[in-house]
C-alpha positions in Angstrom: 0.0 0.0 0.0 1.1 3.5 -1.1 2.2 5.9 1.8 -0.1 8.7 0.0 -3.1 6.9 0.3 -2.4 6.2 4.5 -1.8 9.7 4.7 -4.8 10.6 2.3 -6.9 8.0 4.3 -5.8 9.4 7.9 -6.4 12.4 6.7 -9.8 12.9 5.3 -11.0 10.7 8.5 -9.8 13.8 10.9 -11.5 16.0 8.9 -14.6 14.3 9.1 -13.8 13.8 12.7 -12.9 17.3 13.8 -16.2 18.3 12.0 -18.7 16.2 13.8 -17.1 17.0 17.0 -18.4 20.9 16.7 -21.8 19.1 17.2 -21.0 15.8 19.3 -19.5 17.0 22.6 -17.6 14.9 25.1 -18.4 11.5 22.6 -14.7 11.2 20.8 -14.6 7.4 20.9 -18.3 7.0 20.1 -18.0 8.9 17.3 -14.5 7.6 15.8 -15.7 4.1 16.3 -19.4 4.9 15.0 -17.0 6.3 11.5 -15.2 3.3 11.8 -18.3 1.3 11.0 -19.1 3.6 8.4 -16.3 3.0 6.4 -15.9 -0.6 7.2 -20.0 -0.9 5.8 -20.6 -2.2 8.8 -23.4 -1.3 11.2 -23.3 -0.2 14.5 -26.2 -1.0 17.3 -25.6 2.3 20.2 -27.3 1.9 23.3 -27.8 4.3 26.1 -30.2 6.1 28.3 -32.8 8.9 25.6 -31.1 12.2 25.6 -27.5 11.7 25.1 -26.9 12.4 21.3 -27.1 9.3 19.2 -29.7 10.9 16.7 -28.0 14.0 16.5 -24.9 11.9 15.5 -26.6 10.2 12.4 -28.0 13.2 11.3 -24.7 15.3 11.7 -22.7 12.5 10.3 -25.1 12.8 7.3 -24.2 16.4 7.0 -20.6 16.2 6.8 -20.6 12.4 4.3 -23.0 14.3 2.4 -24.9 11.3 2.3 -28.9 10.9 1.8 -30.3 10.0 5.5 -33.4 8.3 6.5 -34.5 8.1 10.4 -37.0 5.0 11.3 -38.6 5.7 14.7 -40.2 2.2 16.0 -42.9 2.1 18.2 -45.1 -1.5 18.6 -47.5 -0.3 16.5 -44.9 -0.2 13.4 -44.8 -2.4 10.9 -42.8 -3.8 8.3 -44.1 -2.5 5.4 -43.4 1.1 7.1 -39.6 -0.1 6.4 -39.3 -1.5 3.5 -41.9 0.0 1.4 -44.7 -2.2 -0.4 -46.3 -3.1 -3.8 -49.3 -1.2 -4.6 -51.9 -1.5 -7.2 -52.5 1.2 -9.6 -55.0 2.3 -12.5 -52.5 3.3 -15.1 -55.6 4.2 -17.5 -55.4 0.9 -19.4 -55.9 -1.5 -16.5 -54.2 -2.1 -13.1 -50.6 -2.0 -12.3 -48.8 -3.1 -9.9 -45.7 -0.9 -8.6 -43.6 -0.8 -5.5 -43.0 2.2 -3.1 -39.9 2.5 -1.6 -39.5 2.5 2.4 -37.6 4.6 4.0 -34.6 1.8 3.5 -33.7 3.0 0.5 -30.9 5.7 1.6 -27.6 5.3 2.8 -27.6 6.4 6.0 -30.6 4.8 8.2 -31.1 5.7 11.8 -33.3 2.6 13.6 -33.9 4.6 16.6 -35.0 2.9 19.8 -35.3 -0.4 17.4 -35.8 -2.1 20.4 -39.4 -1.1 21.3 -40.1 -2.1 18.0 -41.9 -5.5 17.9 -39.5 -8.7 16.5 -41.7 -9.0 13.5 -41.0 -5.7 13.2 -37.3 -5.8 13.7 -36.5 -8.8 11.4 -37.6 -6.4 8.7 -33.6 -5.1 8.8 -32.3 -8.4 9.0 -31.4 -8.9 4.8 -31.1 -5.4 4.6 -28.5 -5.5 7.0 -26.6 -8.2 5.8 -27.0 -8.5 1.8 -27.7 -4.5 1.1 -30.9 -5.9 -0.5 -34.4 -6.7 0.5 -37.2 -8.6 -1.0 -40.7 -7.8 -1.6 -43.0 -10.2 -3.0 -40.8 -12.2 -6.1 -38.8 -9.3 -6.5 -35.2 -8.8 -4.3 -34.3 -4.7 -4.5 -30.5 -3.7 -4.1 -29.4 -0.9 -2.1 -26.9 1.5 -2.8 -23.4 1.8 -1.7 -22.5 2.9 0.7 -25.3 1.4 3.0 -25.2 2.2 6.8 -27.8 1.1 9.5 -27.0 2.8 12.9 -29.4 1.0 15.6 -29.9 3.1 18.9 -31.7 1.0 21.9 -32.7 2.1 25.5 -31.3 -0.2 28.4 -33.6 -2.6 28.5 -34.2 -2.1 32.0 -36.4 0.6 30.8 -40.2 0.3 29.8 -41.4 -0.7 26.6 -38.2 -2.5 25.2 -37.9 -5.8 23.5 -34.5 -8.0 23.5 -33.1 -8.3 20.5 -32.6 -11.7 19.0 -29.1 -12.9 18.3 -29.5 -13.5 15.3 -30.2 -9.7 14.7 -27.3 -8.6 17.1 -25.0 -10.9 14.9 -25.7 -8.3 12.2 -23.8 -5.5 13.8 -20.4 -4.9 13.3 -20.1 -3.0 16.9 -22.1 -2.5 20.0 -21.2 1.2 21.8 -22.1 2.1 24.9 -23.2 5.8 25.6 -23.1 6.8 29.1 -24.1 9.8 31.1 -21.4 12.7 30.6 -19.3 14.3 33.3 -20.0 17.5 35.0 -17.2 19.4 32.7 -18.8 17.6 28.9 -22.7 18.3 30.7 -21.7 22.4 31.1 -20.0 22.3 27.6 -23.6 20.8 26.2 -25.8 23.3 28.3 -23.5 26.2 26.8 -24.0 25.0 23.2 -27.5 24.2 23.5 -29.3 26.5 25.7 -27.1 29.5 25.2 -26.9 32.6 22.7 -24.8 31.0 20.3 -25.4 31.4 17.1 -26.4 27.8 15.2 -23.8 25.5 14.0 -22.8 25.5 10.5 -21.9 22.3 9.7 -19.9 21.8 6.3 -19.2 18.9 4.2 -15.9 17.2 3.9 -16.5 13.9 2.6 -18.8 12.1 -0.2 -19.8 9.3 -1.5 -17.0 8.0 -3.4 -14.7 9.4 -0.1 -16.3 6.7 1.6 -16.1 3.7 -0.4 -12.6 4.8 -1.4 -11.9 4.8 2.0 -14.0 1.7 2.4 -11.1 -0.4 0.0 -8.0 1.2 1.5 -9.6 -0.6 4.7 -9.7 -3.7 3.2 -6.1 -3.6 2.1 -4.2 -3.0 5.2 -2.1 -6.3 5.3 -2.3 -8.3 8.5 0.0 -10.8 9.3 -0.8 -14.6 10.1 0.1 -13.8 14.3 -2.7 -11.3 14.3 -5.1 -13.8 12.0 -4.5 -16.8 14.6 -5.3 -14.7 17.8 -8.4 -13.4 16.5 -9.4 -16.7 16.0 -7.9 -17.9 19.3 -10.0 -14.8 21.0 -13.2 -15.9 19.5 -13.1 -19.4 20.1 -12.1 -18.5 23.6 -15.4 -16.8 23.7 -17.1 -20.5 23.8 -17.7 -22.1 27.3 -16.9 -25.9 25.6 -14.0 -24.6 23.6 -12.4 -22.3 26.0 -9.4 -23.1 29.3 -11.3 -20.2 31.6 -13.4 -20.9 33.9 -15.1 -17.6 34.4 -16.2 -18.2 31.0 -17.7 -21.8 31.6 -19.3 -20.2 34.5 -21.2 -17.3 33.1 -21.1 -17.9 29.3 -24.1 -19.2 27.1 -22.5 -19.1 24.1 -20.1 -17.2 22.1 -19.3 -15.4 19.3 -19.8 -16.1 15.7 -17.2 -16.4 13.1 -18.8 -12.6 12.1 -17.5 -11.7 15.3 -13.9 -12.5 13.9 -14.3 -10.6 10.5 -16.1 -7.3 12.6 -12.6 -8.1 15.1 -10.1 -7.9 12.1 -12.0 -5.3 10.0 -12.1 -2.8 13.1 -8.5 -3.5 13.8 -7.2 -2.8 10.2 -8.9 0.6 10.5 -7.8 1.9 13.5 -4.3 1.4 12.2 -5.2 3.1 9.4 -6.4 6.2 11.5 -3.3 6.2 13.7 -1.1 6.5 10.2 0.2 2.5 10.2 0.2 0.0 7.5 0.0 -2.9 8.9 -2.0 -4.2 11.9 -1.1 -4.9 15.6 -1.9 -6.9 18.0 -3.7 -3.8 20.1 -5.6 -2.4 17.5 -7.1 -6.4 17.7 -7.5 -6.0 21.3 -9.2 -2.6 21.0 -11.3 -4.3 18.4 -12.6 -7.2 20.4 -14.3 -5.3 22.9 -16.5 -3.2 20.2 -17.3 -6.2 18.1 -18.0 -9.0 20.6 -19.6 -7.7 23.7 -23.3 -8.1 21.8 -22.5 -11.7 20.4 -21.6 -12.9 23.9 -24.3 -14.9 25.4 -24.5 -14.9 29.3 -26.2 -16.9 31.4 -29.0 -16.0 34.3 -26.0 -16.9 37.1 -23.9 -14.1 34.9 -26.8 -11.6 35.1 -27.4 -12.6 38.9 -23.6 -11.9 39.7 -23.5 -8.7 37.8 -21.3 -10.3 35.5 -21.1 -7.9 31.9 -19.7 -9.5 28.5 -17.0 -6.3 28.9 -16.0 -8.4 31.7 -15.7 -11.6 29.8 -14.0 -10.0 27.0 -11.2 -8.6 29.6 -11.0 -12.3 31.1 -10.5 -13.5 27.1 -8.0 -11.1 26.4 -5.8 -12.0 29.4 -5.8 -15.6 28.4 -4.7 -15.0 24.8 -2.2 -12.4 25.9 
């Protein structure tokens, strides 16, 4: 790989970066990570408590990719029709026609917010979307454009009004973030943004379209070496209570990851070398990696949940072993 295009690479992602921190305050990693999947076509499932910026992200992101955006809010009552779109019939003068209208699918940036107090009927509607950027309707299977994002935001589902998701779903994300509450110092900086008598945002454009699957193929030609192939394999098998020598893990563990969970591992890891100006991929961008792309494809048991045991904590226990 050319030195220009690391540098090009590293360099068009701070732009975009330093842009969308004008809006997103106090959120660095979220949003760095959140690009990460962008340009990795991934998606990215963000849970947190409502209020703390994950639909002003999407949208802001939108601004500065200069991408179309679409936002799906789900509620119970939503179908998945209201997704996807759906074939209606027409008089066209000489008879009846049937045509399809598109759902709100069809864009390249979708925000799925609160997806899970949507119903799993309801949810399964992103499933193909998700993972074959096409969706079918009756006989006939629709592509989507490139580049194709879906950026799921859920509540704790602690809260009211909140399905689980299934893992089959969750196995469609690249990442999982975590948004939590912000510190007294990020909280004032918000307030003084928000509530003040600033004058609004102007939030520019720095990227496109073809910036982002350019970006998209430097990614997937970062070379990687066989050591850092074999311990994201070891680190994802470890992940499995019959396959694994921890015992916290026999304890609290259901199941664990997918072999998805390797690809979303090694993917993430070649592009935060990328970002930090290196050509080839280390064993910590891996490690970084494994906590953002397996800590939804962990399955823990009640005794886990009882304990206060959190896949984070497996993940750390994982990492240990293969270290």
């Amino acid at each position: 790989m050319e030195e220009n295009m690391i540098l090009n690479f590293k360099g068009k992602f701070e732009s975009v970066l330093k842009e969308v921190k004008k809006q997103i305050i106090g959120q660095d990693e979220v949003v760095s990570n959140t690009l990460i999947g962008i340009i990795c076509s991934g998606n990215i499932l963000m849970e947190g408590a409502p209020g703390l910026g994950k639909t002003l992200l999407i949208k802001t992101l939108s601004k500065v990719l200069d991408l179309p955006f679409s936002r799906i809010q789900f509620t119970p009552d939503l179908m998945p029709m209201d997704i996807i779109g759906t074939e209606i019939i027409k008089n066209n003068g000489n008879g009846m026609d049937i045509s399809f209208e598109k759902g709100p699918i069809f864009s390249s940036l979708i925000l799925a917010d609160e997806i899970n107090r949507g119903t799993p009927k309801t949810q399964s509607a992103l499933l193909q979307a998700m993972a074959e950027k096409s969706i079918t309707v009756g006989k006939n299977t629709y592509m989507l454009e490139e580049p194709f994002f879906v950026l799921a935001t859920q509540n704790p589902i602690e809260m009211e009004g909140t399905y689980l998701l299934p893992e089959a779903q969750l196995d469609r994300f690249m990442f999982k973030l975590n948004i939590d509450m912000p510190d007294e110092k990020v909280l004032m900086d918000i307030v003084n943004l928000t509530v003040g008598d600033n004058e609004e945002l102007n939030i520019e454009k720095k990227a496109g379209k073809d910036d982002v699957l350019q970006m998209k193929e430097v990614v997937r030609h970062v070379a990687l070496c066989q050591r850092v192939k074999e311990k994201a394999v070891e680190i994802t098998l470890e992940t499995h209570p019959e396959k694994t020598g921890s015992d916290i893990v026999r304890e609290y563990v259901k199941w664990g990851s997918s072999p998805r969970g390797t690809q979303s591992m090694i993917l993430g890891a070649k592009a935060k070398a990328l970002i930090e100006g290196r050509y080839n991929v280390s064993l910590e961008d891996l490690y970084y990696s494994a906590y953002l792309s397996l800590r939804h494809r962990i399955c823990l048991n009640f005794r886990a949940m009882s304990d206060g045991m959190t896949a984070d904590h497996i993940i750390e226990e994982v990492l240990k072993k293969v270290k």
